[in-house]
C-alpha positions as CSV (number, residue, x, y, z in Angstrom):
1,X,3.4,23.6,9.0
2,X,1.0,24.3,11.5
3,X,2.8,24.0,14.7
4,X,0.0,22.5,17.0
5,X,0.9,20.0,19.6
6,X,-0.7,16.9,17.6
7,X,1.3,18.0,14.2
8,X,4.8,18.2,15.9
9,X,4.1,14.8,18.3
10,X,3.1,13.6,14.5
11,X,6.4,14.5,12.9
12,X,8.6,13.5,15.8
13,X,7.1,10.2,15.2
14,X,7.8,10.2,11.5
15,X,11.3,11.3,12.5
16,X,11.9,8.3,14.6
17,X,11.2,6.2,11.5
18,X,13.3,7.6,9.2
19,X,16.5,6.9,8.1
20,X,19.0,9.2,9.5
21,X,16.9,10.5,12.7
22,X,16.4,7.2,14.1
23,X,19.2,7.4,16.6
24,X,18.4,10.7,18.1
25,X,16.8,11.2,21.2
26,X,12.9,12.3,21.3
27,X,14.4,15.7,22.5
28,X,16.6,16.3,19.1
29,X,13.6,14.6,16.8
30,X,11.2,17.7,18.7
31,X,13.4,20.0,18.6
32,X,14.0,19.6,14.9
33,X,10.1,18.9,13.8
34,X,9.4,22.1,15.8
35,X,11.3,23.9,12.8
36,X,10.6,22.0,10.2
37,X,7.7,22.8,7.6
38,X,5.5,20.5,5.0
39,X,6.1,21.4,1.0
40,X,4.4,19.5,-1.7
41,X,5.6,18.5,-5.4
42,X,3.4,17.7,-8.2
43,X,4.7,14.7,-10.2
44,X,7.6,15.4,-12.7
45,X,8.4,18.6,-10.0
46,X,12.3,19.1,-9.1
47,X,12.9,19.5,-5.7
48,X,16.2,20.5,-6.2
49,X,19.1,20.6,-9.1
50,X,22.1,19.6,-9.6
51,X,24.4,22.6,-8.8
52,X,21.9,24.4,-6.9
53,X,22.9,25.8,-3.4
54,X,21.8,23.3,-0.5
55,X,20.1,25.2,2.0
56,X,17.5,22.6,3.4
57,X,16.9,18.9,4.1
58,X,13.5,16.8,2.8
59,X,12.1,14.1,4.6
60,X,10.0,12.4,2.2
61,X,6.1,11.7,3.9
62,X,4.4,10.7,1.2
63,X,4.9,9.6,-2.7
64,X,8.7,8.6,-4.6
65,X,11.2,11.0,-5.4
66,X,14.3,10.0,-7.8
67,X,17.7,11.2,-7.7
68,X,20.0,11.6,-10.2
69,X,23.2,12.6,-12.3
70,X,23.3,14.2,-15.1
71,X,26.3,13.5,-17.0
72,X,27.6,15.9,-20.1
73,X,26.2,13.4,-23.1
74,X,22.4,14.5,-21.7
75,X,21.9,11.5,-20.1
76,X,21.4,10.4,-16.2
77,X,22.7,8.1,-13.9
78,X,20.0,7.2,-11.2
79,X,21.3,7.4,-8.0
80,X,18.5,6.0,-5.9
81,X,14.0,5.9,-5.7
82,X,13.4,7.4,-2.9
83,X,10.1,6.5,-0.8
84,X,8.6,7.4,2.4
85,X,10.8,7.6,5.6
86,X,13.9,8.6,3.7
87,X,15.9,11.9,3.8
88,X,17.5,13.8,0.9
89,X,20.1,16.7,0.8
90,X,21.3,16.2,4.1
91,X,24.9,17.0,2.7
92,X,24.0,21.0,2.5
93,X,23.1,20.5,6.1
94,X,26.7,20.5,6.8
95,X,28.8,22.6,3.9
96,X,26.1,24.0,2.2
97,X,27.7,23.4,-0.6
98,X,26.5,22.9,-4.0
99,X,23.9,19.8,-4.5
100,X,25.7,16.7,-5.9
101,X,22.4,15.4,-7.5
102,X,18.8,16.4,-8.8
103,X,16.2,15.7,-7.0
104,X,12.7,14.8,-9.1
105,X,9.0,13.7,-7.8
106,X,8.0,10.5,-9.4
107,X,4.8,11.5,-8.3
108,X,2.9,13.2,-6.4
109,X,5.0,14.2,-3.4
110,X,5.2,15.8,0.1
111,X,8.0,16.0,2.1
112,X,8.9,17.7,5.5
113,X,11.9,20.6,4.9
114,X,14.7,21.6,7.6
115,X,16.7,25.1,7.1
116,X,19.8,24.9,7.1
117,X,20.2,27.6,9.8
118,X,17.7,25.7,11.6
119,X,19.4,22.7,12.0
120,X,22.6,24.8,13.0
121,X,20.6,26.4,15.6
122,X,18.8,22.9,16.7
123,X,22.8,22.3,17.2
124,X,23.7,24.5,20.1
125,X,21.0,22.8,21.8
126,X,21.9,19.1,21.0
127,X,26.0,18.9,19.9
128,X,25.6,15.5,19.5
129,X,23.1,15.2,17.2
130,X,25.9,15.7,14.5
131,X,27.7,12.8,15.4
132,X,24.5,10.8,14.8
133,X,23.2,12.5,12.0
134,X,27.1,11.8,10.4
135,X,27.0,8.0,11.3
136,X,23.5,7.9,9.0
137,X,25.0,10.0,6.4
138,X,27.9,7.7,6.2
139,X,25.8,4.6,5.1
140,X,23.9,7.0,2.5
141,X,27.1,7.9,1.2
142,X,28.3,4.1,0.8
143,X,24.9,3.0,-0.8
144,X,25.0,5.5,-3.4
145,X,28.9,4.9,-4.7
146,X,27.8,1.3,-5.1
147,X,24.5,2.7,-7.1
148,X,27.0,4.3,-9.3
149,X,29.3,2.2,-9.5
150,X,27.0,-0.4,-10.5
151,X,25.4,1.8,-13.2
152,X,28.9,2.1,-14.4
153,X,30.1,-1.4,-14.7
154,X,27.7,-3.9,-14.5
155,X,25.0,-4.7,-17.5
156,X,21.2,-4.0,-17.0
157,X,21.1,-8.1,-15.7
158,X,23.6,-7.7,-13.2
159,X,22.3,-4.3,-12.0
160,X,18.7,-5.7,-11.5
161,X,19.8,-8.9,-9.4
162,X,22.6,-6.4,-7.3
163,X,19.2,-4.7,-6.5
164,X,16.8,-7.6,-6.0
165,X,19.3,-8.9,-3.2
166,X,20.0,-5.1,-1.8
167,X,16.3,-4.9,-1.2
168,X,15.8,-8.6,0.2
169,X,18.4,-7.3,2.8
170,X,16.9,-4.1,3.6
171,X,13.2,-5.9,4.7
172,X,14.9,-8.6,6.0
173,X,12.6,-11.2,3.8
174,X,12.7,-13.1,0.1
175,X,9.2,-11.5,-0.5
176,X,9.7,-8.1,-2.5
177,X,6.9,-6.1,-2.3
178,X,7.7,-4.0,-5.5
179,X,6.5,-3.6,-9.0
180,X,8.5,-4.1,-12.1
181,X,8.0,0.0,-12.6
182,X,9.4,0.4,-9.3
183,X,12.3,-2.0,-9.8
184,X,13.0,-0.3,-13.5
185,X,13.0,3.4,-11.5
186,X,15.6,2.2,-9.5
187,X,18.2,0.2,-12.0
188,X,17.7,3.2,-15.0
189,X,15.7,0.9,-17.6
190,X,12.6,0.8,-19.0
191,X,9.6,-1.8,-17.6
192,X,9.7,-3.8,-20.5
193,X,13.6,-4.4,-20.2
194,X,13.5,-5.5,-16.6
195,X,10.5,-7.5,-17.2
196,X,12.2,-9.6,-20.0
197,X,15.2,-10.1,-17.4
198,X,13.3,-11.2,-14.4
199,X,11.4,-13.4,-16.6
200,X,15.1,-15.0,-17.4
201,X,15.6,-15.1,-13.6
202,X,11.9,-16.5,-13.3
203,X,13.2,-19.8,-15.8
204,X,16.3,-20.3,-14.3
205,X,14.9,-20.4,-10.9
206,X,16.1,-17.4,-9.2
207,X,13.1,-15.6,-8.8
208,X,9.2,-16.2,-8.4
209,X,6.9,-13.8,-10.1
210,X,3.5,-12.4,-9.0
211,X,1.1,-9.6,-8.9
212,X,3.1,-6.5,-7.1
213,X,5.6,-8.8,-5.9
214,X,9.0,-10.7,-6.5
215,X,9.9,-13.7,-4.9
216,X,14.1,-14.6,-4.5
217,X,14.1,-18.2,-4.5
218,X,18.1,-18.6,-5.3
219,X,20.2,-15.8,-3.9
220,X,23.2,-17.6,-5.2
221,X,21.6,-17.6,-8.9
222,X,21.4,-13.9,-8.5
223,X,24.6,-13.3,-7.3
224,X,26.5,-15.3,-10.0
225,X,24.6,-12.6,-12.4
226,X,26.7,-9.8,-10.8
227,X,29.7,-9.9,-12.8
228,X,32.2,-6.6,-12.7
């Protein structure tokens, strides 16, 4: 990355907007996009492996990434969709340990990437950026045991309305903007599975269908789907 005075006031910005970054100062967030650098990933790219060692964080800018689990039988669990805004393998930051999960563009992607040893560096300046960075780690943590878990025990139904009521909390609105590709990225089922489902939920008068879009009518409808 270019580090011109518009590019880092650019990514300090983007920083303040995503996920994990949003309570640090302006200090940490320009201290950090100072040492961070832009990589792209063509569509069907990894960005990372399972098992591979973590030595940076991505900030997604533009495009979907997905991550996943490969179990032993061949097969995947997805973990999340990732969009715009949203950090991945800020684990390694800490331990650089091993990554949990592999890391795949959906499309194409480009995301911003933080060094380990730059963040450890970025550090010393700002000792409480951990704490902050921890607190948003924390909730990533929780959100992806209840993707697994629900990929574990509950059927395909169950799993789309858990999601269709996670994502009417996130915007903070019964108006999903979302196509049924999206929604079937992030439940682990084809688009022609999830759209037979969510035209069940359409009949019984849960949801309300359109173009790009996915009205919740009856939250309570959706919720008696979720059955563990």
């Amino acid at each position: 990355m270019t580090q011109g005075g518009h590019e880092i006031d650019w990514v300090v910005e983007h920083l303040g907007k995503s996920g994990i970054f949003t309570s640090l100062s302006e200090g940490a967030r320009r201290l950090l996009a100072e040492r961070m650098r832009r990589r792209t990933y063509r569509n069907g790219a990894y960005i990372f492996n399972k098992g591979d060692v973590g030595i940076s964080l991505y900030v997604i800018v533009r495009g979907r990434v997905k991550l996943v689990d490969p179990i032993e039988s061949g097969e995947e669990i997805i973990i999340a969709v990732l969009k715009a805004g949203a950090a991945l393998g800020e684990l390694s930051l800490f331990d650089g340990a091993p990554r949990s999960a592999t890391a795949e563009a959906l499309e194409d992607v480009e995301v911003l990437a933080l060094a380990r040893e730059d963040f450890i560096a970025a550090l010393r300046s700002f000792p409480d950026m951990a704490l902050a960075l921890l607190a948003g780690m924390a909730q990533t943590i929780r959100r992806m045991n209840g993707e697994v878990e629900a990929a574990i025990f509950l059927d395909l139904p169950g799993r789309v309305a858990k999601k269709l009521l996670e994502l009417s909390k996130e915007s903070e609105g019964t108006t999903l903007q979302i196509t049924q590709t999206e929604l079937a990225d992030t439940v682990g089922a084809t688009r022609v599975s999830v759209n037979k489902i969510l035209g069940d939920f359409a009949t019984s008068g849960a949801v309300r269908l359109g173009k790009g879009r996915i009205e919740i009518i009856s939250p309570q409808l959706l919720q008696r789907r979720i059955v563990y």
